[in-house]
Structure formats: structure tokens, C-alpha cells
C-alpha positions as CSV (number, residue, x, y, z in Angstrom):
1,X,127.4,107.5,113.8
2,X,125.3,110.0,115.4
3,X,125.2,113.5,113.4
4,X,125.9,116.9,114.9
5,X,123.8,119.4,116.9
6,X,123.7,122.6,115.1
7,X,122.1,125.8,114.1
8,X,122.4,128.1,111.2
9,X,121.2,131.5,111.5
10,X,120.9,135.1,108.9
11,X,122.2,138.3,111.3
12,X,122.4,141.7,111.0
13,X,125.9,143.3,111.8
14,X,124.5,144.7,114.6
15,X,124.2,141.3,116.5
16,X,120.3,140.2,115.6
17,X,118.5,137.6,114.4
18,X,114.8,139.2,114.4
19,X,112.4,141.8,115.5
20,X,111.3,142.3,119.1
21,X,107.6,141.1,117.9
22,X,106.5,138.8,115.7
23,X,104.4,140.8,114.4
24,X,107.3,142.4,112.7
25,X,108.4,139.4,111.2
26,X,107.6,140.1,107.0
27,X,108.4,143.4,107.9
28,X,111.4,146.0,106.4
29,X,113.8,145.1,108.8
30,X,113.7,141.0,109.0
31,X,113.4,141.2,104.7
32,X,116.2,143.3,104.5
33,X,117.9,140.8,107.1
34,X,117.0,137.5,104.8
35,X,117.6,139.4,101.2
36,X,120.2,136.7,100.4
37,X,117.9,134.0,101.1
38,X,114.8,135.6,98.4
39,X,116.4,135.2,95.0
40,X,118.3,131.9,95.3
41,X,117.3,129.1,93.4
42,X,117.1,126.2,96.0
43,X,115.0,128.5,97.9
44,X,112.4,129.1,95.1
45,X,112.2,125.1,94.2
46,X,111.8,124.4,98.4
47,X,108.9,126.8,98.4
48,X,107.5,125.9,95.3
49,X,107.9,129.5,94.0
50,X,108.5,128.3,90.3
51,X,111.9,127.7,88.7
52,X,114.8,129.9,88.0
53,X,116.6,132.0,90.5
54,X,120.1,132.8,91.8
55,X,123.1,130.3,91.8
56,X,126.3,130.3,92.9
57,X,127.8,129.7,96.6
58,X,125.0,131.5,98.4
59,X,123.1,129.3,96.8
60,X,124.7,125.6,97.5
61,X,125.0,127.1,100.9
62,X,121.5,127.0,101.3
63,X,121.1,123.3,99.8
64,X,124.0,121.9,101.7
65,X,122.1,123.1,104.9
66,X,118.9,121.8,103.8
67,X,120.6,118.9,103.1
68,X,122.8,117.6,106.0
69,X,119.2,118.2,108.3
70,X,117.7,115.3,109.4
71,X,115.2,117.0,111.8
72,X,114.8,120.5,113.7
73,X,114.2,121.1,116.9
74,X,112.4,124.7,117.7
75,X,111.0,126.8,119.9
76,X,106.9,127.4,120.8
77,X,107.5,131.2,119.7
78,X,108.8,130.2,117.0
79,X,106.6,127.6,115.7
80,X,103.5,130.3,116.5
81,X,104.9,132.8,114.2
82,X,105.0,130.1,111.5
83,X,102.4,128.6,111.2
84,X,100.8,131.7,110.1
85,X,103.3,132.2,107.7
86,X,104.6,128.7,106.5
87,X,102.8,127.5,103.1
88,X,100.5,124.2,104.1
89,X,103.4,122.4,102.7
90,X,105.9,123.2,105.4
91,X,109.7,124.0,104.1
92,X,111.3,121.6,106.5
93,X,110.0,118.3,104.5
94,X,111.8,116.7,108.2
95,X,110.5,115.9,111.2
96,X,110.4,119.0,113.6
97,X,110.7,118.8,117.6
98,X,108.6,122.3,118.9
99,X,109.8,122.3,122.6
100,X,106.4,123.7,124.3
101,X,104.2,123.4,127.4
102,X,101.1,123.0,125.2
103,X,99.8,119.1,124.7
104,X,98.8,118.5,121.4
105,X,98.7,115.6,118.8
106,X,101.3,115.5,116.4
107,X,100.6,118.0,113.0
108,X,101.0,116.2,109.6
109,X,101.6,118.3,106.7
110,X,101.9,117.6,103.1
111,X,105.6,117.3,101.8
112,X,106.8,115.2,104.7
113,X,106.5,117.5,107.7
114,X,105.5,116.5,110.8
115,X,105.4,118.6,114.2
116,X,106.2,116.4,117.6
117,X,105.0,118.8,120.7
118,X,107.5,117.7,123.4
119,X,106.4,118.9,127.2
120,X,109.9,117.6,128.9
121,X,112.3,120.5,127.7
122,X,115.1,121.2,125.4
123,X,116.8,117.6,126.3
124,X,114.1,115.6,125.9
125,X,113.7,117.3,122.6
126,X,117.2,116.5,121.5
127,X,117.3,113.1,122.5
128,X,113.9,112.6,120.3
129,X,115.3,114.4,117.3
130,X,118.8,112.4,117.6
131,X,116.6,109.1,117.1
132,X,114.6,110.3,114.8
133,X,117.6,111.9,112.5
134,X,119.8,108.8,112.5
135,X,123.1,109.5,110.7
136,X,121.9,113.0,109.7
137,X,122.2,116.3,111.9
138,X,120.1,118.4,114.4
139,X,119.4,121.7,113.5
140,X,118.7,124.2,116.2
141,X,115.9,125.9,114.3
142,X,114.8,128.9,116.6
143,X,114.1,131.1,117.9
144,X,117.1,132.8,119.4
145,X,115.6,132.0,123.0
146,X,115.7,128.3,122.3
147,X,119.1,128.1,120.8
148,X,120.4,130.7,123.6
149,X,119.5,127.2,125.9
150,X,121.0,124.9,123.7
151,X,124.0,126.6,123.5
152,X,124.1,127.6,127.5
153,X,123.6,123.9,128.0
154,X,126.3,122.6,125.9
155,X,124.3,120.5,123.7
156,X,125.6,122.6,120.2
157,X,128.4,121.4,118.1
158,X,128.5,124.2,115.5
159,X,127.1,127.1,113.6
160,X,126.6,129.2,111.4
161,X,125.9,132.9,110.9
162,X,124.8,134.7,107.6
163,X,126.1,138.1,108.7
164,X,124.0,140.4,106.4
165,X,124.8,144.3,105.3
166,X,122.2,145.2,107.8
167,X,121.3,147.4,110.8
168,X,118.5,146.7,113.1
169,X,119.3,148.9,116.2
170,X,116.7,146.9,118.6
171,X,114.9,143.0,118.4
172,X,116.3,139.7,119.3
173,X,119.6,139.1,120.1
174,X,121.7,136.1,119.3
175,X,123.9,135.8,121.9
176,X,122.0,138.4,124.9
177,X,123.1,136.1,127.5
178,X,124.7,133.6,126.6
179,X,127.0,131.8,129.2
180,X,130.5,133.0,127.9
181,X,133.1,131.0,130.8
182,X,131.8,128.2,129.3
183,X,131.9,128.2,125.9
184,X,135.1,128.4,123.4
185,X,134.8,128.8,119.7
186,X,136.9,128.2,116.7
187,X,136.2,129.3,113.6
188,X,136.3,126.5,110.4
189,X,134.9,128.5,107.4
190,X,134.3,132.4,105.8
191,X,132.9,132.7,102.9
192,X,131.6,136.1,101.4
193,X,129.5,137.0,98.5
194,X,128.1,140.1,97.5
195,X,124.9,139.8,99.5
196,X,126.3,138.2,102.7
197,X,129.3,136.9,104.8
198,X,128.7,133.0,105.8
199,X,130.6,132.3,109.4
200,X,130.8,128.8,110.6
201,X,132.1,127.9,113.7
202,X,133.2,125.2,115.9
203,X,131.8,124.3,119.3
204,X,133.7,123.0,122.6
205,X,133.3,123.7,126.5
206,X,136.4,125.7,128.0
């Protein structure tokens, strides 16, 4: 049985999920944004940051994400801002779909990651990843443009939202135009910790 399309996103109270440039991204704002994320313990051992760190729901959050991912799907802006960022051993350990205009050979990385450049939009994207996941889900990766178009188009099944203590004021919204007559929500899970409010929700067309 095919898995589900999802995506799972950290946002700030005010309604974003980044900075306006990625330049900013490392900066204040976006670390004060992912603070949950830092300490925990399944994100030290999936970055190779040494062991310890934080446990607890926040943290089997994290891992049960991870886990339940068969392959991601993201966006060309996104996939520029990390690979300056990611460590040569990508944290995805998946294969990952970058939905792009730019031709370009598959990128191999160590630890299992390999990015597929697909020129034929977000559907053609999906219906590579859904192959490639088997039983396993899709997760919407980024950035908020791409999943803004998987959502308009119907294609998501759920998400989730770590709504974090935080202000931004300006960036990226999540949901700055999204198509609102056709999409109904229903929420299956909230879960708080002291960090960070985890909101999962439910996807179907009205």
C-alpha cells in the first residue's frame, strides 16, 4: 500500500517558516525558530554531532518523522541553500526528488543520499518519489513555495507544524496564498513541550 504525501515543518507563531533570503538562513531568527530541533538526541546521532542529547517526546518526534520517510521531494531554492550548508553526508540518508529547471546528473552522497533533478514539475516529482518510497511516505521537504503547490494542487495528505515561541515579523510564509475553497483540515494530534507545540493535521478537498 502506497504511503502518504506529507510535510512536516518548525513555525514561528507569527505564521513563518524562514527568512526572506537565504542568506539569513543560520541566522538569529531561523535558530531561534529550530531551537527544539538543536539539543535533541536523534538530531545529534543523524548529523553525526557525537552522542548524548535531549530525549523525551520532542525527541521521538523527530525519529518517528525521520522514520516513516521513504523519500523527499523539494524545491530548487531549497536544495541551493543546502548544499552549502548540508554536511557531505546529507541528513536525508533517502532518496530526494529537487523539482528544478536545471539538467543535471543525479548527486551521490555518502550515507545513502541521492539527489534526482526532475525538469517535468511537482507531479512528475511525486509520481517518481511514490515509486521510489514503496510502502513508506513522501515528505514535502521545502521550501514553503514548493509545498504552497503541493498543497494548492491537492497532492498532500497531512502535516505537521512545530509552532515555536517565536516572532519573526517578515520572511516566508507558510500558507501566503494558499488556495483556501479548496482545502478542509482536521486536526489528529497536539502535543506540547516546553520548547514547542507539535500540530498535525489531516488533509481532504472541500
Amino acid at each position: 500500500m502506497a504511503g502518504k504525501v506529507y510535510f512536516g515543518v518548525s513555525m514561528s507563531l507569527d505564521g513563518f517558516i524562514a527568512p526572506d533570503s537565504p542568506k539569513e538562513l543560520m541566522g538569529k531568527q531561523w535558530m531561534e525558530l529550530q531551537r527544539w530541533v538543536f539539543p535533541l538526541r536523534f538530531f545529534r546521532e543523524n548529523l553525526k554531532l557525537g552522542k548524548g542529547g535531549e530525549e523525551g517526546r520532542d525527541n521521538d518526534i523527530a525519529r518517528e518523522t525521520y522514520e516513516r520517510t521513504g523519500v523527499s521531494v523539494m524545491g530548487k531554492r531549497m536544495f541551493d541553500a543546502g548544499e552549502r550548508m548540508w554536511p557531505e553526508e546529507a541528513p536525508f540518508h533517502t532518496p530526494v526528488f529537487v523539482v528544478t529547471h536545471e539538467k543535471r546528473d543525479p548527486w551521490e552522497r555518502p550515507g545513502g543520499t541521492t539527489f534526482h533533478f526532475v525538469n517535468d514539475g511537482i507531479e512528475a516529482a511525486l509520481e517518481l518519489a511514490r515509486e521510489a518510497a514503496g510502502d513508506r511516505d513522501v515528505r514535502i521537504a521545502g521550501g514553503g513555495e514548493t509545498i504552497l503547490e503541493y498543497l494548492n494542487a491537492g497532492l498532500i495528505d497531512e502535516f505537521s507544524i512545530a509552532l515555536s515561541p517565536v516572532l519573526f515579523g517578515s520572511g516566508i510564509r507558510l500558507f501566503d496564498g494558499v488556495d483556501a475553497s479548496r482545502i478542509a483540515l482536521e486536526q489528529i494530534r497536539a502535543e506540547h513541550s516546553p520548547k514547542v507545540t507539535h500540530l498535525t493535521y489531516s488533509v481532504r478537498q472541500r
